[in-house]
N, C-alpha and C positions, 0 to 999 in steps of 0.2 A: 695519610691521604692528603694532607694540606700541603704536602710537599712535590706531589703528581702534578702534570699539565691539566688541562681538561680533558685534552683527548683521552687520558689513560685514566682517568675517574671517570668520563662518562661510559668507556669501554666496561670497567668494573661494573656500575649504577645499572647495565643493561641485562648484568647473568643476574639481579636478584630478583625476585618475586618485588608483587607491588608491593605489599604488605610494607618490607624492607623499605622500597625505594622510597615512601612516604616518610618511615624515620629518619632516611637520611636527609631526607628533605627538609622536616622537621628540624634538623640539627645544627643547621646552619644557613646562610641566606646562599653561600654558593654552589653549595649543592641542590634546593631549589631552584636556581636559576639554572642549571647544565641540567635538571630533571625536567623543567615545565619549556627551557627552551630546543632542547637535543635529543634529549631520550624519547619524553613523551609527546614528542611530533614525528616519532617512526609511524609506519603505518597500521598496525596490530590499534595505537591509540587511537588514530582517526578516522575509525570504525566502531564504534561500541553498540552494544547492545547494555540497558539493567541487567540483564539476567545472563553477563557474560562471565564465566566459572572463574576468571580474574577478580572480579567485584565479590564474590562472596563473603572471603574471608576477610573484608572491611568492617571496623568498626561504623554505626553511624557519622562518627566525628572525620573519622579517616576518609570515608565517602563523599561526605559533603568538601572535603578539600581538596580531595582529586580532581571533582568537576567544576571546584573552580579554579584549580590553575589550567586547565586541559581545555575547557568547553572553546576555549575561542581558537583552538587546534582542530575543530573536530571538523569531521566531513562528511559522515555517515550518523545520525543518533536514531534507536530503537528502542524506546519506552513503553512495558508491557504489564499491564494490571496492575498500574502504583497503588492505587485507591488500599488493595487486599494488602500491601508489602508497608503500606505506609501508616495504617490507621486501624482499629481496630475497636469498629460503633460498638460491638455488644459489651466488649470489657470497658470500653470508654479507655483505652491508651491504644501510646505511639508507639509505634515497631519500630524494626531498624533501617526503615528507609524513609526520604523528605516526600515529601507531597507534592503534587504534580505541579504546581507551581513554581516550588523550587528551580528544578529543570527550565520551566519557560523563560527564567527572569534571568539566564544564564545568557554571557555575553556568545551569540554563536557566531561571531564574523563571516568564518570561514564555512559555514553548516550549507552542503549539499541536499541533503536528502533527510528525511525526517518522519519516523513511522511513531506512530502514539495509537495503541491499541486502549485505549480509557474509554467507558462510559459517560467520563462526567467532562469531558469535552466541551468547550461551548464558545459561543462565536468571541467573547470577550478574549477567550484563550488564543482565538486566532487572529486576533489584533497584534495580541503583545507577541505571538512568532513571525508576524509582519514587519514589527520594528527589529526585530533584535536575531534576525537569520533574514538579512539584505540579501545573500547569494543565493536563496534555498530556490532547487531547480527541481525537488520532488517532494510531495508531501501525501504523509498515508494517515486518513482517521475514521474511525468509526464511531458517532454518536448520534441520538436522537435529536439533539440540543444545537448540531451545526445546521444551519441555513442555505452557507454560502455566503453569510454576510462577511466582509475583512478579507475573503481570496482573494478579492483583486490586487489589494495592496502587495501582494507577491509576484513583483513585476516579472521575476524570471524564472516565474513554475510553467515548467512543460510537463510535468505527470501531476494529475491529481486524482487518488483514491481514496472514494469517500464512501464506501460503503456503508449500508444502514442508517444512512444521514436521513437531515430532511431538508436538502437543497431546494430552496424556489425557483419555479421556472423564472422569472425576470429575472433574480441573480444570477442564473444559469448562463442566461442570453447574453448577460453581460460579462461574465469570465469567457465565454465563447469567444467574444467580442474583440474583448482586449488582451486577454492573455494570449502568447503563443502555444498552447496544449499539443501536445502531441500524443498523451495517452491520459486518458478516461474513465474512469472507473464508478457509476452511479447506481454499483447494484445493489437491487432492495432502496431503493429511495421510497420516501413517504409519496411523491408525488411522480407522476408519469413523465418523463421524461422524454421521452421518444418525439413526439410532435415540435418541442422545441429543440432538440437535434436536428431535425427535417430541415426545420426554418433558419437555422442560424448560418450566416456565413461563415462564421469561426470554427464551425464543423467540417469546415470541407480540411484544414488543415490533421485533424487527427489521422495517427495511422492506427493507434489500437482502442478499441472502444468493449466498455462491458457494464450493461444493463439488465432489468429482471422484465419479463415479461412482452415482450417487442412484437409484432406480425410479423406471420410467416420465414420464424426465423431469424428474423434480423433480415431477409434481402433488400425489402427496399432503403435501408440506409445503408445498405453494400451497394445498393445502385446510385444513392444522392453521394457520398461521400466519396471522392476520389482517392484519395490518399490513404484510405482502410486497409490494413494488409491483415489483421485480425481484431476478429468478433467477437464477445462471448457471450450468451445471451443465457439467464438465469428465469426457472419454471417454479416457482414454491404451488399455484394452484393450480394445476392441469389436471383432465381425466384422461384414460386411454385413447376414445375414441378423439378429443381434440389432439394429439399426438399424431394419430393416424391421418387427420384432415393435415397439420403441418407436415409431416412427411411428404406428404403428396405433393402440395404445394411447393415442395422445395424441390422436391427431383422437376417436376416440370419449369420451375423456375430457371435451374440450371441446365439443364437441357435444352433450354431456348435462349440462353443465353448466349450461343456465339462461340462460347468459351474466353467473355472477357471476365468473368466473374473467377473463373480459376484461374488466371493468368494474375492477379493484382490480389483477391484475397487467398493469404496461405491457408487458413483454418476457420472455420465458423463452428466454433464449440459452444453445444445446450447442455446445460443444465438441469436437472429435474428431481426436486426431491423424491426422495424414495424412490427412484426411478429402477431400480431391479422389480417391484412389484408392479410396478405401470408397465414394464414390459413384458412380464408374463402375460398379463390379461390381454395385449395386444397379441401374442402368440399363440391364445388361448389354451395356455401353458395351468396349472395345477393353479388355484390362488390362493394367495395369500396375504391375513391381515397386512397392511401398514406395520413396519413396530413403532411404538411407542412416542420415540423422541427423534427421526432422524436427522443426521447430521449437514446441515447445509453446506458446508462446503468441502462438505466430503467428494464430491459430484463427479464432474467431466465423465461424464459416461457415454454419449454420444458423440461423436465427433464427424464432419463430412467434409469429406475431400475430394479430388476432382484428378484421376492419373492417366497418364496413358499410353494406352497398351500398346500390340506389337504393328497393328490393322492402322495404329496412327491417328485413331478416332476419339474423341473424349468421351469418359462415361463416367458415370456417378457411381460409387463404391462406398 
């Protein structure tokens, strides 16, 4: 092997599994060097997932040193339930994965997009992916414990998904503000949100936007927001007949609308938990219990659209 080009070691270093290509890595400083700077900047590496079927058969030790010769290659990272992979409160030990920290303090230069499914998320966390992912143009989290405070220092996020957060409306106003967003994601936030979507200038740039609980559907911020092309709006506490009061509202909504409301937005998708049972009762169909536990984002069950037919007239379907 010491006597190959690079091209014909790194061609070799590319048919082994990772497992392999860490020993070899291990083995020598130049064969790390043709693995962290050739190999593992193809793009299979610049996408990762935790829970990608390559990672598995990693030792802890192996782990931890992939991502760090790799993390300042990467362009896509997706972190999913480290807390359960990493720690383990009842026995009181560590598993075979680092703790979500780990991951944070990682140099991500090149990091586009950045999904972190954790609970234990919290705005301290969203400082230190402020300093250390300058590029990051998406970011996705879900915790109780985010505010909104440190978004802004994400000079060049245009998606943020923050479901189940609990964003402030001022902080809100101000990622509106300053950031350029172009897609929105604040469903289930602790606090309403909608009224400071209304008001914000920074709203008018979004084209995709998805919130819990909105009026009439979400139209009047498909009427303030120009650049909206989809909506999605999420229901956890409806009854039938409020369903049946927004239905209504909505067909006459877009029906008098001109037909500029179906020309600029492609879809305005509701949400509604349990929503097979809310519509029985609406059909006055057989009923039945609620189950148990349903699954919120099992959903997209309604959808409205705007086609038209052969007469050339618009109509609501």
């Amino acid at each position: 092997m010491e006597e190959l080009n690079d091209d014909c070691v790194c061609h070799i270093l590319e048919f082994l599994p990772l497992t392999e290509q860490i020993k070899m890595a291990r083995l020598a400083p130049r064969f790390q060097d043709l693995l962290q700077l050739m190999v593992w900047r193809k793009p299979r590496y610049r996408k990762v997932s935790v829970s990608d079927s390559m990672l598995e058969p990693l030792s802890k030790e192996d782990y931890l040193y992939f991502f760090e010769l790799t993390s300042s290659a990467m362009e896509e990272l997706y972190i999913w339930n480290v807390h359960k992979k990493a720690f383990d409160s009842y026995l009181g030990r560590h598993l075979m994965r680092p703790e979500l920290s780990f991951y944070l303090r990682r140099d991500f230069t090149n990091l586009k997009e950045l999904c972190i499914a954790d609970d234990s998320m919290n705005n301290s966390m969203i400082n230190t992916i402020s300093k250390n992912c300058p590029q990051l143009r998406s970011l996705s989290v879900s915790s109780a414990y985010i505010t909104g405070k440190y978004i802004v220092n994400l000079v060049h996020l245009e998606t943020l998904v923050a479901r189940e957060c609990s964003v402030e409306l001022d902080l809100l106003a101000e990622l509106l503000e300053r950031l350029s967003l172009k897609h929105l994601d604040l469903t289930a936030n602790r606090h309403p949100v909608e009224e400071t979507l209304l008001k914000g200038g920074g709203s008018q740039r979004l084209e995709r936007l998805g919130l819990s609980d909105a009026e009439d559907y979400g139209f009047p911020l498909a009427d303030r927001l120009p650049q909206l092309t989809t909506l999605v709006v999420s229901y956890t506490k409806i009854s039938p007949q409020e369903q049946v009061n927004m239905l209504e509202t909505t067909r006459q909504r877009a029906n008098g609308s001109g037909g500029r409301f179906p020309k600029r937005i492609q879809s305005i998708l509701c949400n509604v938990v349990d929503v097979e049972v809310a519509l029985e009762q609406i059909a006055g169909l057989e009923k039945r219990h609620p189950r148990d536990a349903p699954k919120f984002n099992e959903l997209l069950k309604i959808m409205y659209f705007l086609e038209k037919p052969l007469d050339g007239d618009k109509k609501l379907t």
